[in-house]
NULOMAR-918076 format. One line per 2 residues: their letters; for each residue z, x, y of C-alpha. Coordinates in steps of 0.2 Angstrom, whole numbers, m for minus. Last residue first. Layout:
A	Z X Y ~ ...
This chain:
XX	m121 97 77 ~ m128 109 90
XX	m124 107 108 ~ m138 110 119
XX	m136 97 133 ~ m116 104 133
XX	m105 87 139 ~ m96 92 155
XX	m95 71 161 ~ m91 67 144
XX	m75 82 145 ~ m73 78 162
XX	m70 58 159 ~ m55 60 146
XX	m48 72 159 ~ m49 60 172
XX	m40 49 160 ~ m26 61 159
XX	m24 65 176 ~ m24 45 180
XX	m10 43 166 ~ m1 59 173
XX	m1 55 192 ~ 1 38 188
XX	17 37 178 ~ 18 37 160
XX	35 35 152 ~ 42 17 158
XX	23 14 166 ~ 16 10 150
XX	0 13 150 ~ m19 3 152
XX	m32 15 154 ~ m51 11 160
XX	m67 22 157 ~ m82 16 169
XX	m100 22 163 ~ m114 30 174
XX	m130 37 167 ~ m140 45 184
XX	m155 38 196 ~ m156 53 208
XX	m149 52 225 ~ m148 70 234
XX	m136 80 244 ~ m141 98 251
XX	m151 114 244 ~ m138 120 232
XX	m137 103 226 ~ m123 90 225
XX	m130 73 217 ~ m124 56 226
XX	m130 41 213 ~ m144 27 211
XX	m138 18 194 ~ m142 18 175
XX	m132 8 165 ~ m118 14 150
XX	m106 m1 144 ~ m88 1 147
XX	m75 12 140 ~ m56 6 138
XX	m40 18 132 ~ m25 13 127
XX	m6 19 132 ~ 10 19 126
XX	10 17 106 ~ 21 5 99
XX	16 m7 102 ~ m5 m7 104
XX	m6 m10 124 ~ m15 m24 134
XX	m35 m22 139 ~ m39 m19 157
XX	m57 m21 156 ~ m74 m13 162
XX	m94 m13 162 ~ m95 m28 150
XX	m111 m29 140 ~ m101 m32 124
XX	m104 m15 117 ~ m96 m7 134
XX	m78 m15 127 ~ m77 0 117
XX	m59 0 114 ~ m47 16 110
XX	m29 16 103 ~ m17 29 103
XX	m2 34 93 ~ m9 23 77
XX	1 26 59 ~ m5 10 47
XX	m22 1 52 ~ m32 11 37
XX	m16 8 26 ~ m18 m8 22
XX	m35 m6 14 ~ m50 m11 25
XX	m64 m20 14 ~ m66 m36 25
XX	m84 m33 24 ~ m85 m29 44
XX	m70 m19 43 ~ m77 m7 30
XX	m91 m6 39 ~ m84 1 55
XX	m70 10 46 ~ m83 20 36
XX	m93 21 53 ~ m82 27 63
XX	m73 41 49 ~ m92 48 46
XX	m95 51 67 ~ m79 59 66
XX	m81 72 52 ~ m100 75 62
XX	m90 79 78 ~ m77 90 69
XX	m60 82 62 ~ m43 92 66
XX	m42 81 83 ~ m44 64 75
XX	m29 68 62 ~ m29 49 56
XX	m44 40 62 ~ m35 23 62
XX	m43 4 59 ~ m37 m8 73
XX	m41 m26 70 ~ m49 m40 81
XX	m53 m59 73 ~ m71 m65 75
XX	m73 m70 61 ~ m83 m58 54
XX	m70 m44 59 ~ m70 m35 80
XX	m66 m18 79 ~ m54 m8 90
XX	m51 11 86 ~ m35 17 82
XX	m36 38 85 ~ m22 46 75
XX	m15 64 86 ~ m2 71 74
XX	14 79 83 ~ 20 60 91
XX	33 64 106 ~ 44 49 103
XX	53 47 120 ~ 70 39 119
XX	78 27 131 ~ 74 11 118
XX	61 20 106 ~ 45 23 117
XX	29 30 109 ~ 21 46 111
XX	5 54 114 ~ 4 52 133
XX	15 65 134 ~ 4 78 123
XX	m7 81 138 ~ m20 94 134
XX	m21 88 116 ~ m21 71 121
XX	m36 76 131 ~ m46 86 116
XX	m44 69 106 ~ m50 58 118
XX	m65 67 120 ~ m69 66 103
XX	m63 49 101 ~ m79 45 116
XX	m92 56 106 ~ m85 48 87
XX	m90 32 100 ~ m107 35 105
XX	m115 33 88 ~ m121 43 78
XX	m134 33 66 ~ m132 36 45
XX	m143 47 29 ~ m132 64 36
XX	m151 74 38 ~ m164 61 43
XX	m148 50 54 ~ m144 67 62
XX	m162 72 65 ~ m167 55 74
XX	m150 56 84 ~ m153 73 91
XX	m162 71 108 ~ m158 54 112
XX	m139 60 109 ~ m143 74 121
XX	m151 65 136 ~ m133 52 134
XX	m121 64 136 ~ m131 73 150
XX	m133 57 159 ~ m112 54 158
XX	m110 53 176 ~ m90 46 176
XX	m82 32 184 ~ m63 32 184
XX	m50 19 180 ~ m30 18 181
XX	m20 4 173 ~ 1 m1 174
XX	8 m13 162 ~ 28 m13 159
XX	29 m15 142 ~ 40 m22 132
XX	34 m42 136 ~ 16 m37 138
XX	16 m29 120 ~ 27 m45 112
XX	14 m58 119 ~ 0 m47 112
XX	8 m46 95 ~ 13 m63 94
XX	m7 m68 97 ~ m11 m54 88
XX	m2 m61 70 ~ m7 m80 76
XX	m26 m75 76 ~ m22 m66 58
XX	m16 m83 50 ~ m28 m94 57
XX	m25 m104 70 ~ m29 m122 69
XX	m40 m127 82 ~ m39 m142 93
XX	m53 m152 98 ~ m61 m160 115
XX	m75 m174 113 ~ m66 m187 122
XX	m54 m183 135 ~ m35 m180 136
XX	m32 m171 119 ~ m12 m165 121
XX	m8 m148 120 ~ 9 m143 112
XX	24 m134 123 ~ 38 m142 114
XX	51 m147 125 ~ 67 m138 124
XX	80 m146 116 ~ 98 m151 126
XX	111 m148 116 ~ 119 m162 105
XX	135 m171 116 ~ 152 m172 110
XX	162 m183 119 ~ 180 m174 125
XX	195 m187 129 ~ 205 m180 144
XX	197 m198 152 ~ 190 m202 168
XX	181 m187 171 ~ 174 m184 154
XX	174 m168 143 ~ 158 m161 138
XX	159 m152 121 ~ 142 m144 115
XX	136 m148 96 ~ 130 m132 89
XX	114 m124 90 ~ 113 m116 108
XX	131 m113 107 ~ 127 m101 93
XX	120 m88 106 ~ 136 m83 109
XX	134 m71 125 ~ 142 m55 128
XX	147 m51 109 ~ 133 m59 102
XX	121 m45 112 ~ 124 m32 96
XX	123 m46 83 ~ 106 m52 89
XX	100 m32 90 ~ 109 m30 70
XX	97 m45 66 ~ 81 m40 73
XX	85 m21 66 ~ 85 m28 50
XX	70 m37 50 ~ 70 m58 52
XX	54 m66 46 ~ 38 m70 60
XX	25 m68 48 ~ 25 m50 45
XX	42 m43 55 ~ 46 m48 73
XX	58 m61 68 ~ 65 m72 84
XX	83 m76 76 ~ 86 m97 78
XX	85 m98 60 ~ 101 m85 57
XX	111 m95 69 ~ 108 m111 60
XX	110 m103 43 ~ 128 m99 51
XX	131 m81 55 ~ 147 m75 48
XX	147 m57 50 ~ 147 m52 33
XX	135 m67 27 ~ 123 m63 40
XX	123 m44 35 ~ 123 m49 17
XX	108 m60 20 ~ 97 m48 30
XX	99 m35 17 ~ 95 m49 4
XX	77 m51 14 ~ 75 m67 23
XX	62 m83 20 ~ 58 m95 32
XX	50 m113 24 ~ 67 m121 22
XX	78 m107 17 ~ 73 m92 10
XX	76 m78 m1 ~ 65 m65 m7
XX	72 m48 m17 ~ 84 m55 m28
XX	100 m46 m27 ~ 109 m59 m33
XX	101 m60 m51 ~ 109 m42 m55
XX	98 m25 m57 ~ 95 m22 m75
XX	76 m25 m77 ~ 70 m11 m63
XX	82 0 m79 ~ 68 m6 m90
XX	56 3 m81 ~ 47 12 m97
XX	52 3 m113 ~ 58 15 m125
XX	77 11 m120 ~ 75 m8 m123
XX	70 m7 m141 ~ 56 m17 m145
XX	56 m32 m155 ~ 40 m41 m156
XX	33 m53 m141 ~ 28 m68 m146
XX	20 m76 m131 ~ 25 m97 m129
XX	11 m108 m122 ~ 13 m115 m105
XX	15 m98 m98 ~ 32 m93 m93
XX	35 m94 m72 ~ 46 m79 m71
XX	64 m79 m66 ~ 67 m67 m48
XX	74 m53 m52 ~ 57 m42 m47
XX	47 m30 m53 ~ 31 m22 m52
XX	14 m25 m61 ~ 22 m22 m76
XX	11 m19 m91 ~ 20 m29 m109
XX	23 m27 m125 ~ 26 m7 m123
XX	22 2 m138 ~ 6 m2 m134
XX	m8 m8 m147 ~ m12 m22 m138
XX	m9 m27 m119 ~ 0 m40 m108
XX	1 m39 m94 ~ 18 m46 m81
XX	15 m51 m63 ~ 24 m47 m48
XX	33 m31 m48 ~ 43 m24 m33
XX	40 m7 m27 ~ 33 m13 m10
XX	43 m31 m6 ~ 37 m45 m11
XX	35 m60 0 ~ 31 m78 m4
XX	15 m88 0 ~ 9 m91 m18
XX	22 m90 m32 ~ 30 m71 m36
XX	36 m68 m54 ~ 22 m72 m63
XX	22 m70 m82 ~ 10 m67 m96
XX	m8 m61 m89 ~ m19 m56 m104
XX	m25 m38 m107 ~ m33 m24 m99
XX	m26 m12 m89 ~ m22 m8 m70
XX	m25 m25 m64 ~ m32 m24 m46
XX	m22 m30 m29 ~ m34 m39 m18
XX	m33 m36 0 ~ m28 m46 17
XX	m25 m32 32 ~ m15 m36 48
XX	3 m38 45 ~ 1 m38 27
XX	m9 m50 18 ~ m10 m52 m3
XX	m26 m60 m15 ~ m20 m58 m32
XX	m27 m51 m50 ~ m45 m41 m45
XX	m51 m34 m60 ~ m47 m16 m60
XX	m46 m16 m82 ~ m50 m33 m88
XX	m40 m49 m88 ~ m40 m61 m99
XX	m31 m77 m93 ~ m15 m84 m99
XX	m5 m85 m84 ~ m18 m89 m69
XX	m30 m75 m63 ~ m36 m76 m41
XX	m17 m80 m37 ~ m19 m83 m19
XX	m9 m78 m4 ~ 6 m65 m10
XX	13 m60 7 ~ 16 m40 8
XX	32 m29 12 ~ 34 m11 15
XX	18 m2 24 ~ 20 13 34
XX	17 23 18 ~ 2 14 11
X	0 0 0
């Protein structure tokens, strides 16, 4: 799943109990925060138990289906474990006796009922961690509902309800879910009064031929996320206009021999990442991310770069180590991700382990934007589309127009650890190296 990753949502059973299965067939459909994938079988056999039903979480390391194969010592292949009781196939499995200590992972199989790794109540489910804590302290399951959840899907992460217990002290948030005792003025007689509830912001149809759209799962996922981004940060954006005719002249010039000789196009953006790259390098400070008052100064430079899905969705794929790759490594590492993404064929870790993201909003015809910042990186970087325009050229022999390749590049940063002199040094940078491009480069 990738080593960022530690929970996933299991969102279709693609094989039911009882069916055949054959070596990297695909079993279940899963989600994490951003990516949905198919989780192979890694034998062949029959399937035999489920330990996870649609729509609930498993943690990484936890199993979630049970093989079974022939001529093992093992009845059955775990496909993880979990406490939770399986749902037995219609149809009882003879299994013959085995002795417990040959069985590879039985001690996953000893771990006691109550540590059961989903719980829930009502349609919300919480880890046992954030159970215990809860149960320690005493928080009602109204209390523990009322908890804003940044992890995937909106549930309760450790750190969400340690933060709740850390403000409780200096406001109970409780009253907000218990009944509220308002004493009369005629009377020493207390009427208890429910809390007032806050109307729920919904839009109404109000003429004909309007619709309302469900969101889809992922459309909620950035819709949170952006909400959450311009809620941490404090936004600020700087912009510069850069002369990138030379850039452009020598991509004409090599673009038919780089496609003859790799088999794919170069494109402008491994030129953009590249550029990127050597800045962050120049200005590790803009590399980092914020934990509370704490600077997180990021020591390998991973380039997310924006892509828009099939439908219509955005997601961030991550070139991991951009700085380390050559111009030709990059160009490969864009267009994997670019395909990939388009066939929805992104694994969860492409999205994983981003310190700074870049957007080519130029494809869509736009010359500039101020897009909103990837938590929990501190800055992103915006290039818009490349059109020819009369500019001032300086000449030995006096000031000339000439009809030049100009692009705006735009940078939204978070103003608690980048301030203006840096972010707009930074993004100037970005813009020499384009601007500086060698006509007779070779790649």
């Amino acid at each position: 799943m990738g080593e960022s990753v530690s929970e996933a949502t299991i969102t279709k059973w693609v094989k039911a109990i009882g069916d055949s299965v054959e070596e990297d067939d695909p079993i279940v459909e899963i989600a994490t925060d951003k990516v949905d994938s198919d989780v192979p079988a890694p034998v062949t056999g029959k399937l035999s138990k489920i330990f996870f039903e649609e729509s609930q979480v498993a943690q990484v390391g936890d199993v979630i289906a049970w093989i079974e194969v022939e001529g093992e010592a093992s009845p059955n292949i775990a496909v993880q474990h979990t406490a939770e009781e399986p749902l037995e196939a219609t149809s009882a499995i003879e299994e013959e006796e085995v002795p417990t200590s040959d069985i590879p992972g039985t001690e996953l199989l000893t771990q006691e009922t109550s540590e059961k790794t989903v719980l829930h109540s009502g349609s919300r489910f919480y880890s046992p961690l954030v159970k215990n804590i809860a149960q320690e302290e005493g928080l009602s399951q109204a209390e523990l509902d009322s908890i804003r959840g940044t992890g995937a899907e909106g549930r309760v992460t450790k750190q969400d309800i340690l933060d709740y217990l850390g403000h409780r002290s200096a406001q109970d948030p409780r009253v907000e879910s218990e009944e509220i005792a308002v004493k009369t003025a005629s009377s020493d007689q207390h009427v208890i009064t429910p809390p007032s509830k806050e109307k729920e912001n919904t839009q109404k149809i109000t003429a004909p031929g309007d619709e309302i759209v469900e969101m889809d799962r992922m459309r909620r996922l950035i819709a949170d996320h952006m909400v959450h981004s311009v809620k941490t940060s404090p936004h600020v954006a700087s912009f510069v206009e850069a002369d990138v005719t030379n850039l452009v002249n020598w991509r004409n010039k090599i673009k038919d021999s780089y496609k003859k000789r790799e088999g794919e196009n170069i494109t402008f953006t491994p030129i953009f990442i590249e550029a990127v790259s050597k800045a962050l390098r120049d200005f590790p400070m803009v590399n980092v991310s914020v934990d509370g008052h704490h600077i997180i100064k990021r020591k390998n430079i991973n380039i997310g770069m924006a892509a828009a899905l099939p439908s219509g969705n955005l997601i961030v794929p991550v070139i991991k180590n951009a700085d380390q790759l050559s111009l030709v490594g990059l160009s490969k590492a864009v267009n994997d991700l670019a395909q990939r993404s388009r066939q929805n064929q992104l694994k969860p870790d492409d999205t994983q382990g981003g310190t700074f993201t870049f957007t080519n909003i130029g494809a869509f015809g736009n010359i500039m934007g101020v897009p909103i910042i990837n938590q929990p990186q501190a800055a992103i970087l915006a290039v818009g589309t490349i059109k020819k325009k009369p500019a001032v050229l300086e000449t030995e022999h006096g000031d000339v127009i000439a009809i030049r390749h100009m692009m705006y590049l735009s940078m939204s940063y978070d103003h608690r650890v980048i301030d203006g002199a840096l972010g707009g040094t930074f993004l100037k940078r970005v813009a020499d190296y384009l601007e500086n491009w060698d006509i007779n480069r070779e790649i």
